[in-house]
C-alpha atoms as one frame of an Amber mdcrd trajectory, in Angstrom:
protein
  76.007 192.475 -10.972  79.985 191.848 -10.988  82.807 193.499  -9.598  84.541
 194.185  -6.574  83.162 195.193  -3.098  85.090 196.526   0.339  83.868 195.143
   3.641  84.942 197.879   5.999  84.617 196.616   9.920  85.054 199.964  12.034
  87.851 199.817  13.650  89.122 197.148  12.532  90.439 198.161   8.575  88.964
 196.238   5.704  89.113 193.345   3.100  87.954 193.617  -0.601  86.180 190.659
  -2.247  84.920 189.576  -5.620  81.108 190.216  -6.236  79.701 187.946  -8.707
  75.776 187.572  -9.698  75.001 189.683  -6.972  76.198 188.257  -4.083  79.775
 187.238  -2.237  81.161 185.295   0.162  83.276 186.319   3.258  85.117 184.672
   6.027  86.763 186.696   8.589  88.471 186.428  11.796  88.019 190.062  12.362
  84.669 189.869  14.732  86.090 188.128  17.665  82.959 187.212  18.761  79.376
 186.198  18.735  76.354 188.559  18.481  75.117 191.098  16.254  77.475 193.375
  14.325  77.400 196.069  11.498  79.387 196.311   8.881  80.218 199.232   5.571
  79.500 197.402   2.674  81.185 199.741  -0.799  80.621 198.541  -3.627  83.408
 200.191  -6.002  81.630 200.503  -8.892  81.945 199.312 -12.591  81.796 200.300
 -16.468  78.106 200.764 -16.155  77.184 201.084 -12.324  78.162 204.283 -10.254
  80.235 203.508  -6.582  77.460 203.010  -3.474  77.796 202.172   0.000  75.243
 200.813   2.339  75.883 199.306   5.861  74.916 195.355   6.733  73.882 193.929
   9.871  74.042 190.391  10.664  74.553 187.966  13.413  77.598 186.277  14.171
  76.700 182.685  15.677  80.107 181.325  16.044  83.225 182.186  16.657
């Protein structure tokens, strides 16, 4: 899957990265700091695949 995804960090606004074979990369100052966060994940959609959105957690272990 290709195409172009929106991480949306509440509160915060968003940033809209390439997807490519399923997967992307991301590297953000917007979390401030450590621990567990959640974030909207929209994936804006393509020739053959319909828009979705889903919503990611994961840890930050650095900052």
């Amino acid at each position: 899957m290709n195409g172009r995804v929106r991480i949306l960090v509440a509160g915060k606004g968003g940033e809209t990265v390439r997807l490519r074979k399923g997967s992307f990369d991301l590297t953000s100052d917007e979390f401030g700091a450590v621990g567990e966060k959640v974030v909207s994940v929209r994936y804006l959609g393509s020739d053959l695949l319909k828009r979705s959105t889903d919503k990611v957690r994961f840890r930050v272990i650095r900052s």
